[in-house]
C-alpha positions in Angstrom: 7.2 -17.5 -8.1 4.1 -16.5 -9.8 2.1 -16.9 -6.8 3.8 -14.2 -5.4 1.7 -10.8 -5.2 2.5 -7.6 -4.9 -0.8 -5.3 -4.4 -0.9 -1.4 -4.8 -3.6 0.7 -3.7 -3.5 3.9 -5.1 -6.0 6.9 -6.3 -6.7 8.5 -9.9 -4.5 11.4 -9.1 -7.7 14.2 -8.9 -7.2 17.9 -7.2 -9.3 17.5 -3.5 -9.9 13.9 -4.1 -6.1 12.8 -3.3 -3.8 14.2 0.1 -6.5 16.4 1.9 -3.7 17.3 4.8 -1.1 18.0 2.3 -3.2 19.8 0.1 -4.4 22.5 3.3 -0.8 23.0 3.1 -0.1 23.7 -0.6 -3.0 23.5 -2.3 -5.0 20.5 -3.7 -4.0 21.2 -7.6 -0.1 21.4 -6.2 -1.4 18.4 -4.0 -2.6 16.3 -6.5 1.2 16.2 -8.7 2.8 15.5 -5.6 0.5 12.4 -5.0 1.0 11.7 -8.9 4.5 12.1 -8.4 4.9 9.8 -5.1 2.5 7.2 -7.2 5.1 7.3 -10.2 8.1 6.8 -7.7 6.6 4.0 -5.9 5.6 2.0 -8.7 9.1 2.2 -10.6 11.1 1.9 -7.7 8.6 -1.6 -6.9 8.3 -2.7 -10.1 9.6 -6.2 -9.9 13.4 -7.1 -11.3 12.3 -10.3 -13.1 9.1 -11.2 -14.7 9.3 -14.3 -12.3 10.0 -12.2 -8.6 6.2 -11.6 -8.2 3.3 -10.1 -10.0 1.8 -6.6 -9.4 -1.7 -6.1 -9.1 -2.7 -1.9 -8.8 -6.3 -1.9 -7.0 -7.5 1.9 -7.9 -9.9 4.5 -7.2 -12.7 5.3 -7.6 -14.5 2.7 -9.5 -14.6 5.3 -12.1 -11.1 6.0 -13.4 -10.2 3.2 -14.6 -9.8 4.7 -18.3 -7.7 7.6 -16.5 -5.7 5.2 -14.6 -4.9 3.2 -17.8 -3.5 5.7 -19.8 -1.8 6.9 -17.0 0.5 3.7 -16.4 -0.4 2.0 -19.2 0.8 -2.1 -19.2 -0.3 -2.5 -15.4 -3.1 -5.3 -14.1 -5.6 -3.4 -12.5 -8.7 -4.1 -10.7 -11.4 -1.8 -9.0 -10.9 -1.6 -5.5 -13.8 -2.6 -3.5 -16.5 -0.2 -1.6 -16.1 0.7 2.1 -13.3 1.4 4.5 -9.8 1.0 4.3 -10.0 -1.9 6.0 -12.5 -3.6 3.8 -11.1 -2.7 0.6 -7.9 -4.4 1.9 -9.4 -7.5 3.1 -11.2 -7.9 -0.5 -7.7 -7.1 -2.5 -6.3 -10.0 -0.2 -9.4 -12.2 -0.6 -9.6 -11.8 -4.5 -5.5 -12.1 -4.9 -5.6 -15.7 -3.1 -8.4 -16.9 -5.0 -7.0 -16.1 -8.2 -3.8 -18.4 -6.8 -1.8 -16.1 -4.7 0.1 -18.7 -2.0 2.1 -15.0 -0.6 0.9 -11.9 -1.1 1.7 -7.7 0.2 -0.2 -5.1 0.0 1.3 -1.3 -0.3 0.1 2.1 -0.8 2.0 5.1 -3.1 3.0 7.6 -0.5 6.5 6.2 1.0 8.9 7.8 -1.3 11.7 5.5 0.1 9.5 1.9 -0.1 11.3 0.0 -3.0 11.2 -3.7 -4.2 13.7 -4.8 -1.5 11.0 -4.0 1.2 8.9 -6.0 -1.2 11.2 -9.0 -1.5 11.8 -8.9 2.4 8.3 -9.1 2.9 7.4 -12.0 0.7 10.4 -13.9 1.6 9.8 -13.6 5.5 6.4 -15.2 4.3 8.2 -18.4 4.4 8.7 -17.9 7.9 5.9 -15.7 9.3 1.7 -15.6 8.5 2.0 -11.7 8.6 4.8 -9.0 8.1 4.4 -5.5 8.5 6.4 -2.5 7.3 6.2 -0.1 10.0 5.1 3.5 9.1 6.5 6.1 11.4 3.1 8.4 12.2 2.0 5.0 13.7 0.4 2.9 11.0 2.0 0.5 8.3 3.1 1.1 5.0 3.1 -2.4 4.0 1.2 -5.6 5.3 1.5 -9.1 4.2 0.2 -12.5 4.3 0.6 -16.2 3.2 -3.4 -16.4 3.9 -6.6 -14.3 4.2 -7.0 -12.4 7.6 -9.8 -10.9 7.4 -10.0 -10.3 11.4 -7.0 -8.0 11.2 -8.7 -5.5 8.9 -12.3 -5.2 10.7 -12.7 -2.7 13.9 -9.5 -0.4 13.1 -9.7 3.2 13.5 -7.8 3.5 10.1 -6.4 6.8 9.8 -5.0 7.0 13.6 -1.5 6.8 15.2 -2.6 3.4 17.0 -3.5 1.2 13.6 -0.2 -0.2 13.7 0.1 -1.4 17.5 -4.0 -2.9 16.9 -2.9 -4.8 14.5 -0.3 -5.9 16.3 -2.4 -7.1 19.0 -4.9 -8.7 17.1 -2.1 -10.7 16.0 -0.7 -11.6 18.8 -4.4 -12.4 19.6 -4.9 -14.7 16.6 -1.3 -16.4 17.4 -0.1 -15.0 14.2 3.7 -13.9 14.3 4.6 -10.6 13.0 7.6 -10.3 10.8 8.7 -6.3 11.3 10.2 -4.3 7.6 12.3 -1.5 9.0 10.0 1.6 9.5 9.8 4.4 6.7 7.8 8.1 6.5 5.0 8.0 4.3 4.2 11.7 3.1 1.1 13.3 4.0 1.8 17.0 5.1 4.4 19.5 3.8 6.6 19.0 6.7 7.0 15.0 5.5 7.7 16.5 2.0 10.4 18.8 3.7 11.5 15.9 6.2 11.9 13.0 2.8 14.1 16.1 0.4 11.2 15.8 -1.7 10.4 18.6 -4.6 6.8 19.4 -4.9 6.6 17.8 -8.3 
């Protein structure tokens, strides 16, 4: 059970360096505790129910924080996410978790307030069955993405960022012969109106 990964991207929790559309809404100081806040519900409601579910790796930014980050969740693995696009960075997370003796592995972010370790244990579960699983994010991306292997092929050439990541990756799949298990889709929170939409405070 070891060999099962969970990854977590997430950012040092800096005014105007975290949730640039949510801060032009509320401000990047009021911006920045929401993202802190998100971050701290994410990783408790993920954090895994027995020491032998899976093993959580947080991949942070920037390469600088790393002291912040610490004494901010202190007790968590972390590692230095690598330079370049999202895309890139993920590929290296997934590249660096199997070499270390990862045989499943899933990757998340901190910004779906309702992603919990069920969507976790789905995902690494349906890794029995499926090379890839998705969690379907509902402004068109994913939320979660998971693999029993590297794939590096369906992280290069994505217009990250866009409502048509998720349904490229898809297609790459399907263009790879990789089946796709699908997590049920969840709002991940980058504007006030996806605060408003999730009943969220504003931390």
């Amino acid at each position: 059970m070891a060999a099962r990964h969970l990854l977590v991207f997430l950012k040092a929790p800096r005014p105007g360096q975290v949730k640039t559309r949510l801060a032009a809404d509320i401000g990047a100081d009021e911006a920045a505790r929401v993202y802190r806040g998100l971050a701290e519900r994410v990783l408790a409601q993920t954090s895994p129910e027995r020491a032998d579910s899976y093993q959580r790796v947080l991949f942070f930014a920037p390469a600088d924080a790393q002291a912040e980050i610490a004494a901010w969740l202190p007790g968590e693995t972390l590692v230095a996410q690598d330079p370049g696009d999202l895309g890139r960075r993920m590929e290296a997370a997934f590249a660096l978790a199997f070499a270390r003796g990862a045989t499943r592995a899933a990757l998340i972010g901190t910004d779906v307030p309702r992603l919990s370790r069920v969507h976790v244990e789905e995902a690494l579960n349906a890794l029995d069955r499926c090379p890839v699983v998705l969690g379907p994010a509902t402004d068109g991306g994913y939320y979660l993405v998971g693999l029993r292997q590297p794939q590096p092929d369906l992280f290069r050439d994505v217009a990250w960022g866009t409502s048509s990541v998720r349904e490229t990756t898809l297609h790459r799949a399907a263009a790879l012969g990789l089946a796709v298990h699908l997590l049920p889709p969840l709002r991940d929170v980058d504007t006030a109106a996806d605060l408003d939409a999730e009943g969220l405070p504003a931390w």
